[in-house]
C-alpha positions as a Markdown table, in Angstrom:
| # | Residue | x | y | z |
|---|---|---|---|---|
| 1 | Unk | 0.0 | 0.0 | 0.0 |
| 2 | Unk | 1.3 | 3.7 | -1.3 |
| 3 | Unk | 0.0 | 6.3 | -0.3 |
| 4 | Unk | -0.7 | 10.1 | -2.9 |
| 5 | Unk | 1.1 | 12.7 | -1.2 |
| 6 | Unk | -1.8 | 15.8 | -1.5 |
| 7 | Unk | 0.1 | 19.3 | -0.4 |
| 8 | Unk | -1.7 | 21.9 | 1.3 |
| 9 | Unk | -0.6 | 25.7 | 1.7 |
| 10 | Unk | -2.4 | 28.4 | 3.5 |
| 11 | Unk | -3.8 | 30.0 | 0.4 |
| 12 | Unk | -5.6 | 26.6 | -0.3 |
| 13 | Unk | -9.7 | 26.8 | -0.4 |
| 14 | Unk | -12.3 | 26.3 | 2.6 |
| 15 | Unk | -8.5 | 26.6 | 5.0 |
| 16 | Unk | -8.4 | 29.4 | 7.5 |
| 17 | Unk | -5.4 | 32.0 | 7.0 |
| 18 | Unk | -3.6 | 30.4 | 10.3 |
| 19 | Unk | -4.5 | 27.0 | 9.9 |
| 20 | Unk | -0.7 | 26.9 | 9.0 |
| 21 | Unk | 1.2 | 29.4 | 11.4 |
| 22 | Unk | 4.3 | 28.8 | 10.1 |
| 23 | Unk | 3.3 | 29.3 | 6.2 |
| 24 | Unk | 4.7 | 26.2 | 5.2 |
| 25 | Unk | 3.1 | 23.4 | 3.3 |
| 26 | Unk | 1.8 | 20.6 | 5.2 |
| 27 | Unk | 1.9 | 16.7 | 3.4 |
| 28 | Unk | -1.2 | 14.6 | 4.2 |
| 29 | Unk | -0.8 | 10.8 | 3.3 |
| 30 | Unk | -3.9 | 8.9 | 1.9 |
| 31 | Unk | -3.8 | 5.3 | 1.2 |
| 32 | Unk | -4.5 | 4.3 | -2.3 |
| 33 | Unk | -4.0 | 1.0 | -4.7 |
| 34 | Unk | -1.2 | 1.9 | -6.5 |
| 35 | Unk | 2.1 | 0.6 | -7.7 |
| 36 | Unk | 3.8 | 4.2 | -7.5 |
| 37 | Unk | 3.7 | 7.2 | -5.4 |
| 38 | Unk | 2.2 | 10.1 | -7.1 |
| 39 | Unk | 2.4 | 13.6 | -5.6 |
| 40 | Unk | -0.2 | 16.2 | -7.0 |
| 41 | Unk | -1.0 | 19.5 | -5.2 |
| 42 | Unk | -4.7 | 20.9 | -4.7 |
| 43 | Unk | -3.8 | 24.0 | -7.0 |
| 44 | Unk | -3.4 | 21.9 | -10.2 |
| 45 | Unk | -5.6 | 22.1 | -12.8 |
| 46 | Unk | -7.2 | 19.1 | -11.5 |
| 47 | Unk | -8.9 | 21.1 | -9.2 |
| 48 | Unk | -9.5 | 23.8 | -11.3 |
| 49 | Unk | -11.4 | 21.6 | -14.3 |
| 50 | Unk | -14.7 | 21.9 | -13.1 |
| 51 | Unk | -16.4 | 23.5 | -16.1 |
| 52 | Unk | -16.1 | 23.3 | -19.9 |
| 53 | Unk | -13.8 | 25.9 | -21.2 |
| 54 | Unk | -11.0 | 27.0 | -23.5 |
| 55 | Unk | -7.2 | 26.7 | -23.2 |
| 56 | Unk | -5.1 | 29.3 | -25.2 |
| 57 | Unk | -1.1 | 28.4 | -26.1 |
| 58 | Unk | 1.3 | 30.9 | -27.4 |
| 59 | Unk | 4.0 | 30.3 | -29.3 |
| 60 | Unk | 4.9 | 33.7 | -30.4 |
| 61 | Unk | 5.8 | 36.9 | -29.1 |
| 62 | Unk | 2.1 | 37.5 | -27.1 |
| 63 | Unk | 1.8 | 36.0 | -24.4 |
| 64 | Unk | -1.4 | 33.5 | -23.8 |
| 65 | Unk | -2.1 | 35.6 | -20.8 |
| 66 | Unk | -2.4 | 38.8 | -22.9 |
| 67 | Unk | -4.4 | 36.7 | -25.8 |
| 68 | Unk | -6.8 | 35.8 | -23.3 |
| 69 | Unk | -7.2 | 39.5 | -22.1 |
| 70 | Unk | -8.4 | 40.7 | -25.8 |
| 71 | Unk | -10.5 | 37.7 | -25.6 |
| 72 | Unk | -12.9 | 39.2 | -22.4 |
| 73 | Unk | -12.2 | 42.5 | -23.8 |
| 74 | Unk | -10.1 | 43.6 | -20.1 |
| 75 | Unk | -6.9 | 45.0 | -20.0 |
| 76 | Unk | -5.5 | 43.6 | -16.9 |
| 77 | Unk | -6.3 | 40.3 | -15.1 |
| 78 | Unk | -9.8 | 40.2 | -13.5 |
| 79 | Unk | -9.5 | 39.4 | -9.2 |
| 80 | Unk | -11.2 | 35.9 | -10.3 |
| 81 | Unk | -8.2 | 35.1 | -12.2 |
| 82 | Unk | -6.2 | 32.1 | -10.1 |
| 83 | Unk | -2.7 | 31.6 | -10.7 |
| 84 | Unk | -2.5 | 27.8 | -10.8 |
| 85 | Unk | 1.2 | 28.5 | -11.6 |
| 86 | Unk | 3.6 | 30.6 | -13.0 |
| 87 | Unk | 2.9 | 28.3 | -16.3 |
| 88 | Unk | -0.8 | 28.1 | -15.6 |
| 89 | Unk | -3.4 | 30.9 | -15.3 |
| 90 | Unk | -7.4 | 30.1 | -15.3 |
| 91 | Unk | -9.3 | 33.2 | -16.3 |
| 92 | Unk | -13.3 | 32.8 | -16.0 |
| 93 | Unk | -15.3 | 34.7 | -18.9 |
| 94 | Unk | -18.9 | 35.4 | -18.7 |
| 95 | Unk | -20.4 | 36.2 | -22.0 |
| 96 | Unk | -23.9 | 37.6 | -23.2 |
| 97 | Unk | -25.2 | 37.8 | -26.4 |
| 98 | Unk | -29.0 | 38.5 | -27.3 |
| 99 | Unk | -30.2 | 35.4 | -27.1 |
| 100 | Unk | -28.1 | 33.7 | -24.3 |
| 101 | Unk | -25.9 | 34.2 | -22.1 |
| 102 | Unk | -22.9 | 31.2 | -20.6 |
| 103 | Unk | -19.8 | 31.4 | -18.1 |
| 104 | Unk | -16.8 | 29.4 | -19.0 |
| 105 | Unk | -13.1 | 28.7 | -18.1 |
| 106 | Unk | -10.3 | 30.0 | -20.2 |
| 107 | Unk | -7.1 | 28.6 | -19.3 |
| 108 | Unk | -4.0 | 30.1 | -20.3 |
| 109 | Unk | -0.8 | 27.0 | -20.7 |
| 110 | Unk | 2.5 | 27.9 | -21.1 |
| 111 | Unk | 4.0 | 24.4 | -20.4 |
| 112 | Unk | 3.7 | 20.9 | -22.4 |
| 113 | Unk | 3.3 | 19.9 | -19.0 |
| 114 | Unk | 0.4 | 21.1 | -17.5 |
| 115 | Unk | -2.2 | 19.6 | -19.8 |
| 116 | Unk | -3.7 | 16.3 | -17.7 |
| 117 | Unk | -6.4 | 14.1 | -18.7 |
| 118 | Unk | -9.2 | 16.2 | -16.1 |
| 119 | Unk | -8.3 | 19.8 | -17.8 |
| 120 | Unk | -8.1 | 17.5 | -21.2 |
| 121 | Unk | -12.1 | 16.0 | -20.3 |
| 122 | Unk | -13.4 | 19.5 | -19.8 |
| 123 | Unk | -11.7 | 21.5 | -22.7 |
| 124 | Unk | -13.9 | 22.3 | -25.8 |
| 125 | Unk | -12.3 | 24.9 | -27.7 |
| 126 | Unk | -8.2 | 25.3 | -28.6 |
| 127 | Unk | -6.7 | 28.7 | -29.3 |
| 128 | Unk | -3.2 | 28.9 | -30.3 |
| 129 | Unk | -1.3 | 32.2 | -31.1 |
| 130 | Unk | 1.5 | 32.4 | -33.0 |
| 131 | Unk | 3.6 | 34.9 | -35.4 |
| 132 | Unk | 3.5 | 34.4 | -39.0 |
| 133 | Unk | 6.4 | 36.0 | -39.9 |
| 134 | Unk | 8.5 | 33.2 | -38.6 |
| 135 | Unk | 8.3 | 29.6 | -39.4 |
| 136 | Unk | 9.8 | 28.6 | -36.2 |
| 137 | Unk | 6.3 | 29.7 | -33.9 |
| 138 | Unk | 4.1 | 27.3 | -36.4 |
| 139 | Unk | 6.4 | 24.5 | -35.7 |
| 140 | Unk | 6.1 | 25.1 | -32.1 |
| 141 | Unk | 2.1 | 25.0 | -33.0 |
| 142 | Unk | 2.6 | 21.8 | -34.5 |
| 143 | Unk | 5.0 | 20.4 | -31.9 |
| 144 | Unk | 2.2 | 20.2 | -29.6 |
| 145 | Unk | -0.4 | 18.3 | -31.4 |
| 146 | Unk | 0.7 | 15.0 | -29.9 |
| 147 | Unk | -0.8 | 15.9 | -26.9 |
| 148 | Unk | -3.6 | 18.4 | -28.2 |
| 149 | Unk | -4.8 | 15.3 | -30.5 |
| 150 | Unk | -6.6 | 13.3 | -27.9 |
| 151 | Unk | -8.6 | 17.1 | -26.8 |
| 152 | Unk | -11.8 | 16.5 | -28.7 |
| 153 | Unk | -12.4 | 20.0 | -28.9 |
| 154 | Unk | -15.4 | 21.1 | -31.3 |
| 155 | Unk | -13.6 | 24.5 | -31.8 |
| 156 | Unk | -9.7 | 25.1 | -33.1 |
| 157 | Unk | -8.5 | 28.0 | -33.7 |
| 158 | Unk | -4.9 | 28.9 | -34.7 |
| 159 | Unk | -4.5 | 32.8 | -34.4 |
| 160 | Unk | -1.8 | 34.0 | -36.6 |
| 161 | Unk | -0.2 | 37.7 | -36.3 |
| 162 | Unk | 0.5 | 38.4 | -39.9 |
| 163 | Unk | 2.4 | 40.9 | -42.0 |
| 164 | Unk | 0.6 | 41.5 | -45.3 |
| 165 | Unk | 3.9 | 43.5 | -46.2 |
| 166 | Unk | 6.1 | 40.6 | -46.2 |
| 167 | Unk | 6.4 | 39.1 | -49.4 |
| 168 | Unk | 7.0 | 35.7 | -47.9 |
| 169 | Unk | 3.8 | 35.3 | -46.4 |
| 170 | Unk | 2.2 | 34.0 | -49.4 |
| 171 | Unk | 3.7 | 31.3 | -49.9 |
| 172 | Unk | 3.9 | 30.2 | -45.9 |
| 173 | Unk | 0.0 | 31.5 | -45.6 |
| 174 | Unk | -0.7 | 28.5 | -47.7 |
| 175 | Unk | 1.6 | 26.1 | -45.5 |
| 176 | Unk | -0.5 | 27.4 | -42.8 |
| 177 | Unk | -3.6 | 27.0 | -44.8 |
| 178 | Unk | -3.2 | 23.4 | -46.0 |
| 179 | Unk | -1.7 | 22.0 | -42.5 |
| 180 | Unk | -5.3 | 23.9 | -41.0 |
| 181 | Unk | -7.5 | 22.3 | -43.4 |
| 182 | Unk | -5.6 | 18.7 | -42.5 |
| 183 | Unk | -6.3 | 19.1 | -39.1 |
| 184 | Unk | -9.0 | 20.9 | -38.8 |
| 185 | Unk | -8.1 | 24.4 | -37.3 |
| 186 | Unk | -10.0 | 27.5 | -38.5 |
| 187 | Unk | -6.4 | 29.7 | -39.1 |
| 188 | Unk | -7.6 | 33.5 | -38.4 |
| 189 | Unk | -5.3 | 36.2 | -39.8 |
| 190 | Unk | -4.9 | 39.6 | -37.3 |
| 191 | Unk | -4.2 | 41.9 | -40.6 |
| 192 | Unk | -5.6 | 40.0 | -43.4 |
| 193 | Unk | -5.3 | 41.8 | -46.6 |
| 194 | Unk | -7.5 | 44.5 | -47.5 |
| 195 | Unk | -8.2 | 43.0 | -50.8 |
| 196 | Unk | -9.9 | 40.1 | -48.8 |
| 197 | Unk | -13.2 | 42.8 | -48.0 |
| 198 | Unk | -13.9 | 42.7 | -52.0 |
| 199 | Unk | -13.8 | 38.9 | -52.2 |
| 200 | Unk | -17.4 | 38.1 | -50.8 |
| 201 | Unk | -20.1 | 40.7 | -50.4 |
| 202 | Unk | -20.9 | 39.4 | -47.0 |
| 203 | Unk | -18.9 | 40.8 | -44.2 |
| 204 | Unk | -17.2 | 38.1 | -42.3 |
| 205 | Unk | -15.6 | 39.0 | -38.7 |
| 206 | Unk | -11.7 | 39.1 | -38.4 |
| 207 | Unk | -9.0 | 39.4 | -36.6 |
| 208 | Unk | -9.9 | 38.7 | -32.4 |
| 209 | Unk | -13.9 | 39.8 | -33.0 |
| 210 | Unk | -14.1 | 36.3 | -35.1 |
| 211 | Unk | -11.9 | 34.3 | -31.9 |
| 212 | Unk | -14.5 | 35.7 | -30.0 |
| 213 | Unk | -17.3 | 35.0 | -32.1 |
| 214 | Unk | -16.2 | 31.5 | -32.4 |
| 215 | Unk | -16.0 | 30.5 | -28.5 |
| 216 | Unk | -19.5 | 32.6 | -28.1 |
| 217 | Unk | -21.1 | 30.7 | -30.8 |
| 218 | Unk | -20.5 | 27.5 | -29.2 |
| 219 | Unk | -22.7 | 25.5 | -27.8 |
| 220 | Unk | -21.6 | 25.2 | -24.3 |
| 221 | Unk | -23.7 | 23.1 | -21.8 |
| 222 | Unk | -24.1 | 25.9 | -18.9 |
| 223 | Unk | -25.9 | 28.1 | -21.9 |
| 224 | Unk | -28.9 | 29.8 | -20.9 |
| 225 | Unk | -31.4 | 30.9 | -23.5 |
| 226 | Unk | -33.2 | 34.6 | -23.0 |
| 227 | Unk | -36.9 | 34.7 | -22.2 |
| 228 | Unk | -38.5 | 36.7 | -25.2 |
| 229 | Unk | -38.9 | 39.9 | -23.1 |
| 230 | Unk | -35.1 | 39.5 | -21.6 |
| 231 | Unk | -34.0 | 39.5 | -26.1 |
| 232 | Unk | -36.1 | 42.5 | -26.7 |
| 233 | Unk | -34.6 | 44.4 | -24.2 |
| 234 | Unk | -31.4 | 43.0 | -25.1 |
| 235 | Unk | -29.3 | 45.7 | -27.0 |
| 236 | Unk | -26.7 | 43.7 | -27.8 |
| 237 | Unk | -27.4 | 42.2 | -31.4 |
| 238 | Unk | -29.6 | 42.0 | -34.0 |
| 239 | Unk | -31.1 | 39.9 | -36.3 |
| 240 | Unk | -28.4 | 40.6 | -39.1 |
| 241 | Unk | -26.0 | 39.5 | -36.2 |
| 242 | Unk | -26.5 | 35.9 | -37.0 |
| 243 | Unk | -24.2 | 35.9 | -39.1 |
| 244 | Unk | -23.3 | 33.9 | -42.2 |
| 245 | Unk | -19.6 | 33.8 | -41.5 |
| 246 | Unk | -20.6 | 31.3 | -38.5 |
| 247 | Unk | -21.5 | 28.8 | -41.4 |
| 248 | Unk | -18.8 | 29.5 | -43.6 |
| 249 | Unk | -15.2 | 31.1 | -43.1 |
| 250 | Unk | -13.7 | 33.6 | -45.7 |
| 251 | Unk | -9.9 | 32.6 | -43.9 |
| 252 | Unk | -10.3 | 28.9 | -45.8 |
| 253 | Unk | -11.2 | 27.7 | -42.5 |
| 254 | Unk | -11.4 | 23.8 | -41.6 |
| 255 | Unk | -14.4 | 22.9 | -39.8 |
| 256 | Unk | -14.8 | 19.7 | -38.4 |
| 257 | Unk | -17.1 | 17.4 | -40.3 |
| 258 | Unk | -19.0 | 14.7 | -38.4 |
| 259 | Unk | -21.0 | 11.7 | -39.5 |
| 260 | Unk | -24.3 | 13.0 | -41.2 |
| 261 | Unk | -27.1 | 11.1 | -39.7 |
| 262 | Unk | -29.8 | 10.7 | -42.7 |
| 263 | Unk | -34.0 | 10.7 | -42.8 |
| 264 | Unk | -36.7 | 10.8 | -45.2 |
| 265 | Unk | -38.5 | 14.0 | -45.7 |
| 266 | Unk | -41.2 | 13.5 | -48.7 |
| 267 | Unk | -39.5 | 10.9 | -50.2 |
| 268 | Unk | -35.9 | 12.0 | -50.7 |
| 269 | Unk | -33.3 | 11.2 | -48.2 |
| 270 | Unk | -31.7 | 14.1 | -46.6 |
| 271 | Unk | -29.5 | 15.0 | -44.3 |
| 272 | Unk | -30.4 | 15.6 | -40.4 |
| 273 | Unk | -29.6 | 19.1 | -40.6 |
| 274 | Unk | -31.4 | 19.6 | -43.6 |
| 275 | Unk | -34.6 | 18.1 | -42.4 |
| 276 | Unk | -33.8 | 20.3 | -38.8 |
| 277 | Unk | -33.9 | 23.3 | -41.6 |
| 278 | Unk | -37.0 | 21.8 | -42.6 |
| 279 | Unk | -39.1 | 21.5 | -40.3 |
| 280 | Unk | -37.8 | 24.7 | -38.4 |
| 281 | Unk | -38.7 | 26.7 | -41.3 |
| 282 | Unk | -42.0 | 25.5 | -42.0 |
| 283 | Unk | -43.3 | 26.2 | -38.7 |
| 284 | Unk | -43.0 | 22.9 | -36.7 |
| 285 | Unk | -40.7 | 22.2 | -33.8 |
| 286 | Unk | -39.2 | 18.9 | -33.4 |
| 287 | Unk | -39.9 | 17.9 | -29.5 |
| 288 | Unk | -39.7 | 21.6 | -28.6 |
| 289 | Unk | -36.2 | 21.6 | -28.6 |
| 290 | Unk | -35.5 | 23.1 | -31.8 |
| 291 | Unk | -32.3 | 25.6 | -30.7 |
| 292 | Unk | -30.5 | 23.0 | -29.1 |
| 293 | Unk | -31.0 | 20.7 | -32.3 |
| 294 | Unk | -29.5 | 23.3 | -34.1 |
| 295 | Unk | -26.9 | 24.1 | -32.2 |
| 296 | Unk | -26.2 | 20.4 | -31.8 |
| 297 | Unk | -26.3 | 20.2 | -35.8 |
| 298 | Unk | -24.1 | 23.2 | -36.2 |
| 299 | Unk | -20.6 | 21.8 | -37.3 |
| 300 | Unk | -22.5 | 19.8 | -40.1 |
| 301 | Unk | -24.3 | 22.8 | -41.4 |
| 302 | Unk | -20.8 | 24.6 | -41.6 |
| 303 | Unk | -19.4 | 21.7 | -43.4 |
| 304 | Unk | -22.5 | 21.7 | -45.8 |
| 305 | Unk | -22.0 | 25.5 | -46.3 |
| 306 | Unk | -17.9 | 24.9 | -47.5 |
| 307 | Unk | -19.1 | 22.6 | -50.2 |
| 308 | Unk | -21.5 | 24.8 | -51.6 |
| 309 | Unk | -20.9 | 27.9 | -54.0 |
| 310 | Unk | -21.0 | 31.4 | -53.8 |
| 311 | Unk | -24.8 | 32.1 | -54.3 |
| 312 | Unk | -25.8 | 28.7 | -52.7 |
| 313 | Unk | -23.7 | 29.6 | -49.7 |
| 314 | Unk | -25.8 | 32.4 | -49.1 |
| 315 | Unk | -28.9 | 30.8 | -49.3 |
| 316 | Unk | -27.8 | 28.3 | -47.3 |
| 317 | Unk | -26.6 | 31.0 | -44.9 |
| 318 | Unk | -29.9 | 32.7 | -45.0 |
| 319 | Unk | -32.2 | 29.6 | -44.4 |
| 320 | Unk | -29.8 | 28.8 | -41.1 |
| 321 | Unk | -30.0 | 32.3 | -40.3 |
| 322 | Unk | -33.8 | 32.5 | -40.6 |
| 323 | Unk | -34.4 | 28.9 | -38.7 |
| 324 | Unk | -32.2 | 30.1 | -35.7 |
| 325 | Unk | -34.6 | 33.3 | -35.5 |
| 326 | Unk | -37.7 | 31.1 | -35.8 |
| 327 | Unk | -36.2 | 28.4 | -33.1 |
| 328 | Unk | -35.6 | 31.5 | -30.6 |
| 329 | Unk | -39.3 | 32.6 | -30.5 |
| 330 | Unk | -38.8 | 35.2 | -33.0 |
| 331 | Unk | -41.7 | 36.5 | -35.3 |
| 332 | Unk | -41.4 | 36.1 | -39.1 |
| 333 | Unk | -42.5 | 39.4 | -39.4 |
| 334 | Unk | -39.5 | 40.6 | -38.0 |
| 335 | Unk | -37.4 | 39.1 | -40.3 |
| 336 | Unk | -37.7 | 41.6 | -43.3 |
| 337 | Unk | -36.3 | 41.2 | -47.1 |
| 338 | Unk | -32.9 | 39.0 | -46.4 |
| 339 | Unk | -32.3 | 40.6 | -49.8 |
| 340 | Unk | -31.1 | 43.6 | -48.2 |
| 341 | Unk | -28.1 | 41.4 | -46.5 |
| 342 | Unk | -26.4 | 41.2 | -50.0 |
| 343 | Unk | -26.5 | 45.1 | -51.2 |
């Protein structure tokens, strides 16, 4: 019999400021069934996993720290931040939009070594900065993915501080692009070029507003929907806010695909999200849980959306757009000529 060795300081939780007089940590044995002795301490992330949440790495000249802080839109650390570590920060972010509002966890990782299977469990979105100038800060990126693979995170991000000035960014943009698409990372450029704004008449969000879009337009399991009255007094968004971008990415983005389940609607075989659409649209609710369907579908309607051309895209953008209006409680009427989206 071995025992874990569990350390305990005076700044620990639920422990009274002179429980240790002397300020030293104190060792507690507890027996376990193991072959090894194992010592962890009650400020790893461990004990700080106990929500779904985000974990930013930076391998550039940012810090993950300072990412994050663009992220919740503060410039210094909030007082809830908890310093895990010099090499491990936890900074909570509470979020509303118009129609709902979620806290999460974003963790900022400096060290290979603080990722553990419990921080692993709880993450759903990866954010990793890095400087595009240099090839040496995406082959730190990429240095990490043996242990980032087993993360099944829905949302992966790779933030990439360009220089649209540097005539060898063209040719290691599309490295960066083709190793995204592999792995399926959305890459998001800080300075894309301005020539990008006359590729697409629909506006897509850049730089940090679309890191932040992306981890707001997730579907995290503490979401809370709005109450009707709580959306209309909600100044926050509007209608034209539901973007299309969140269905398709201008940055060649790589969404992850997922297995389409198929049913039969009037005789021709369709995909789920497709028959969500459906039914959505014309009025009926499957089971009354129509937003969480959707959100549950969202991936596959963003991989739908990449295979689909320009003015199909938009259609496709429009009926999504439209559904998630109708699945929030929100009157047709309201909804006005879509038309005027593409002038």
């Amino acid at each position: 019999m071995v025992t874990f060795k569990t350390r305990l300081d005076h700044h620990s939780p639920g422990l009274k400021d002179n429980a240790f007089p002397t300020g030293q940590p104190q060792e507690q044995s507890i027996p376990i069934n193991s072959q090894e002795q194992v010592e962890i301490t009650s400020r790893s992330p461990t004990f700080l996993a106990e929500s779904e949440g985000a974990i930013v790495i930076s391998c550039g000249s940012v810090t993950s720290e300072q990412v994050i802080l663009r992220i919740i839109g503060v410039e210094s650390p909030p007082d809830n931040t908890t310093e895990v570590s010099h090499n491990f920060k936890k900074f909570p972010w509470s979020f509303e939009t118009k129609y709902y509002s979620a806290d999460i966890d974003i963790f900022a990782v400096k060290k290979k070594e603080e990722l553990n299977p419990a921080l692993a469990e709880k993450t759903r979105a990866v954010v990793f900065y890095f400087d595009g100038q240099e090839v040496s800060g995406f082959d730190e990126v990429v240095s990490w993915m043996p242990l980032i693979k087993d993360i099944k995170a829905e949302v992966q991000l790779m933030v990439c501080n360009n220089s649209c000035d540097d005539p060898n960014y063209s040719e290691l943009r599309k490295k960066f692009l083709d190793w995204c698409i592999k792995n399926q990372y959305e890459l998001i450029e800080l300075n894309p070029s301005p020539d990008s704004d006359d590729e697409d008449d629909v506006k897509y969000a850049k730089g940090y507003d679309r890191v932040i879009e992306a981890l707001q337009t997730h579907p995290w399991s503490n979401l809370i929907q709005k109450t009707s009255s709580q959306q209309n007094n909600s100044s926050s968004t509007k209608l034209e806010d539901i973007k299309p971008e969140c269905i398709s990415e201008e940055s060649g983005a790589a969404a992850k695909s997922e297995s389409k389940k198929h049913v039969v609607v009037e005789g021709e075989d369709v995909s789920l999200d497709e028959a969500l659409l459906s039914n959505v649209l014309s009025g009926e609710d499957p089971g009354g849980e129509s937003l969480e369907a959707l959100f549950g579908k969202f991936a596959s309607m963003k991989d739908r959306a990449n295979g689909l051309t320009g003015a199909e895209r938009k259609k496709y953008a429009e009926e999504v757009a439209i559904a998630f209006w109708k699945a929030m409680g929100g009157d047709e009427d309201e909804i006005g000529d879509l038309d005027d989206l593409e002038d």
